[in-house]
N, C-alpha and C positions, 0 to 999 in steps of 0.2 A: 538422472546422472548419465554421464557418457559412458558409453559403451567400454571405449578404446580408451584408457589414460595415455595421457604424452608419457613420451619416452624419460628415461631419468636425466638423460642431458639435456630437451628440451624446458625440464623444471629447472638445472643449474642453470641454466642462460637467463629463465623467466628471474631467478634470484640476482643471479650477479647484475642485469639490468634495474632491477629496485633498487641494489645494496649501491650501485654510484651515483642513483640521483638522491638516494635514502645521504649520502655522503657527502653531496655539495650542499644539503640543505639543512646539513646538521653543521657542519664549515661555516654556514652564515652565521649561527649560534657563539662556536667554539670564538673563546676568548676578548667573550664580548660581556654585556651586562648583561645576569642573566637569573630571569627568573623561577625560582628552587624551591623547594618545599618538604616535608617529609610524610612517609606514607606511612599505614599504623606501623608498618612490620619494623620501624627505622629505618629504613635505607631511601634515601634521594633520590628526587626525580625533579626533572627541570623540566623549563617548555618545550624545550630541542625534542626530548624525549615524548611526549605529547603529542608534537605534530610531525614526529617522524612513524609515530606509533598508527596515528591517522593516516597518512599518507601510505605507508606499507597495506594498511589493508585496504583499502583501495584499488592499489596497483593491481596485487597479488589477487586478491578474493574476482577482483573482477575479471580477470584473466583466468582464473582457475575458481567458477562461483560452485564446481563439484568439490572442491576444499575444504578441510575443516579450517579452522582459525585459533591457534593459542600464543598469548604474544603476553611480556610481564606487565604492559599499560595497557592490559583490556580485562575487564569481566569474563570470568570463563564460566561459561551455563553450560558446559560439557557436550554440549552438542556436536563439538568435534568426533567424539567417541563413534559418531553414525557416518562418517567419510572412510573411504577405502586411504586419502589419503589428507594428514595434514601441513598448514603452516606452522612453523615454532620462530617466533618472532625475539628478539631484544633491541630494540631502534637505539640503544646506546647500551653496549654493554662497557661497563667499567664509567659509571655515570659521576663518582666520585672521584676519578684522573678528569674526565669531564672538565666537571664544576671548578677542580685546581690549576685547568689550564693543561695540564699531561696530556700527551703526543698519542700515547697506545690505546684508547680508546677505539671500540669499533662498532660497526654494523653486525649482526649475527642472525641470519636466516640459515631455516634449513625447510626441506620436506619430510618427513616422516612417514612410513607405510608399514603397517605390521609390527609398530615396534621399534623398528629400525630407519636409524637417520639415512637415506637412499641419497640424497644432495643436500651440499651445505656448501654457506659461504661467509668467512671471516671477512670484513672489508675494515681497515684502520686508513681511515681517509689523510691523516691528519701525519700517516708515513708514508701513504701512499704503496700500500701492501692489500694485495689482495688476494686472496688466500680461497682457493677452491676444490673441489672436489664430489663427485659421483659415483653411484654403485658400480663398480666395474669399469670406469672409465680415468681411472687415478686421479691424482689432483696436481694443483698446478700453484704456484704462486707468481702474478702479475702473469699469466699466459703462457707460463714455462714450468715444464716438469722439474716437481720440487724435486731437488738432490741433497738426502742429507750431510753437512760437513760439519768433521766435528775441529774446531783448531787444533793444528798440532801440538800448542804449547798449553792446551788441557789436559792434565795428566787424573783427575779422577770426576767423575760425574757430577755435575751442577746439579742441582735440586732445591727448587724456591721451596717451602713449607711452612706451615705454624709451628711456633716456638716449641709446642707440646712435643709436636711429629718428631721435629728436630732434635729434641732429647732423648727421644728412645733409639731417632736412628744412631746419634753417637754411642747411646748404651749400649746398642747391639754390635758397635763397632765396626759400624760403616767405612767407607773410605770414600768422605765426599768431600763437595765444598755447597757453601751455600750459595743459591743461587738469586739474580733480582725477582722483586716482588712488581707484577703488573696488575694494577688494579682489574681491567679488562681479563676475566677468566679465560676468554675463547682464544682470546691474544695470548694467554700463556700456555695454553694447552698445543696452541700449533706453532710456538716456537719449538717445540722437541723434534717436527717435524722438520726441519731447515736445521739444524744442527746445535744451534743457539741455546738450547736445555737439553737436557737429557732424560728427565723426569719432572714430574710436580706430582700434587697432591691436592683432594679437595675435600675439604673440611663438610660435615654432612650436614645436609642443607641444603646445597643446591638446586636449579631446579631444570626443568628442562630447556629453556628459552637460555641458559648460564651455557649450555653444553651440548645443541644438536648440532650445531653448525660445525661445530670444531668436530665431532664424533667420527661425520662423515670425510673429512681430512684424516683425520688420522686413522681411519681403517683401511683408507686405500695407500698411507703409509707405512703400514705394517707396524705403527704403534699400537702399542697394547694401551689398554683403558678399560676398566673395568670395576666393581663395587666391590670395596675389600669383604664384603658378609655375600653377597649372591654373586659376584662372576658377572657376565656381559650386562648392559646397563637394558634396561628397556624404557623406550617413550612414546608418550602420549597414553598413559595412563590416567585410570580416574585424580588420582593423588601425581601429581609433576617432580616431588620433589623426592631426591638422591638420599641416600646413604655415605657414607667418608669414599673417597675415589681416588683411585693410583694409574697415574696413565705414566710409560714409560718404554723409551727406544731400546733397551736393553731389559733381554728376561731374566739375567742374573740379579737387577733389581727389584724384580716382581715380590719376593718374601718378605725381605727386608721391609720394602714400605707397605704391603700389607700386615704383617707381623705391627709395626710402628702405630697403623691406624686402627687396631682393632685395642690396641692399648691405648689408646688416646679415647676413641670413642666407642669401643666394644660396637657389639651387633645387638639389633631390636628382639626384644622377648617376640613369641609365637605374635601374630595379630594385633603388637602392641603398636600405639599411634607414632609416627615415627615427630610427628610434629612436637612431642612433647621433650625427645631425644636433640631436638636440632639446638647446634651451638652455634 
């Protein structure tokens, strides 16, 4: 392995260069006839996402072959676990806006080291949004430093969530409105960062390839994100997938939606499998 690792911006650049050709060549796909299928777990996968899954590692692994590799269209033999640093791949996240023809669809790479998402990149080719961000170097959407704004004629906090969430936060007597649903996770996590949400919620489940890209936007946004049972999220674990999650521009709504999610899906017993937990 190398000595020296590239710096954290030379990994965001090596991403965003995959994530636009990853994006013209998912474009030849989008709103065409298109070949789909279903994986055990139920959830879709089309060719688009196959041969963008192919092509990402490729790029990436070969440009960075000291890498580990974890991506949702590959076999994971864990052998990432022995890299100082990895890929976390989704070559179409939100594959069911995809498949229906929907706009918000993206690209979502990240790098991961220690744990922690260091660069990520949201690309929605099909808005022509690209959404980035580095350890210590902020982030940017299409080249310019994101600036949150919130409309003036919002008068209480938007908040996309499931039906469940959404019942407790009225019960707890919130003072929201609800907000739209994007099938693309990463695409609604870095809306709060641009002003456009102000919160969401993520049902447990998730996995890491759903959420590193977005992670490292939003921490150099000073949005909170976090697992309503443990606090800061960690990735590139043996096990990828999340517990229920509250990311949010305001920490006066930190309780509330954690209070909401721990009654929706409460927290995992000592050592119990969270797989058997996931809704």
């Amino acid at each position: 392995m190398a000595d020296t690792l590239p710096s954290y911006q030379e990994d965001l650049e090596l991403l965003r260069t995959a994530a636009v050709t990853a994006g013209i060549i998912a474009s030849s796909y989008f709103r065409r006839d298109l070949k789909t299928w279903t994986k055990e777990n139920a959830s879709p996968v089309s060719e688009a996402d196959i041969v963008l899954d192919k092509f990402l590692h490729s790029a990436l692994t070969t440009a960075r072959p000291d890498y580990g590799w974890l991506s949702e269209e590959s076999p994971d033999d864990l052998s990432r676990l022995n890299y100082p640093r990895t890929f976390v791949v989704d070559p179409i996240d939100g594959t069911r806006g995809f498949i229906r023809g929907e706009d918000s669809w993206t690209v979502s790479l990240a790098v991961v080291e220690n744990g922690r998402s260091i660069a990520g990149v949201v690309f929605a080719p099909a808005r022509d949004e690209m959404y980035d961000g580095y350890l210590g170097g902020g982030a940017r959407l299409n080249g310019q430093p994101i600036a949150r704004r919130v409309p003036p004629d919002r008068h209480a906090p938007l908040i996309p969530a499931p039906g469940a969430v959404h019942q407790e936060l009225q019960a707890a007597g919130l003072d929201y409105s609800r907000g739209p649903f994007y099938p693309s996770l990463a695409y609604r996590l870095v809306q709060i960062t641009t002003g456009k949400l102000d919160a969401t919620v993520v049902r447990r489940g998730s996995q890491d390839w759903d959420l590193a890209g977005a992670a490292a936007i939003l921490a150099e946004c000073g949005i909170g994100f976090e697992d309503a049972c443990f606090g800061a999220l960690t990735f590139n674990k043996a096990d990828v997938r999340h517990g229920a999650l509250a990311a949010f521009a305001q920490g006066s709504l930190r309780e509330a939606l954690r209070g909401a999610l721990l009654k929706v899906y409460g927290c995992p017993e000592p050592q119990q499998d969270l797989e058997r937990k996931t809704t």
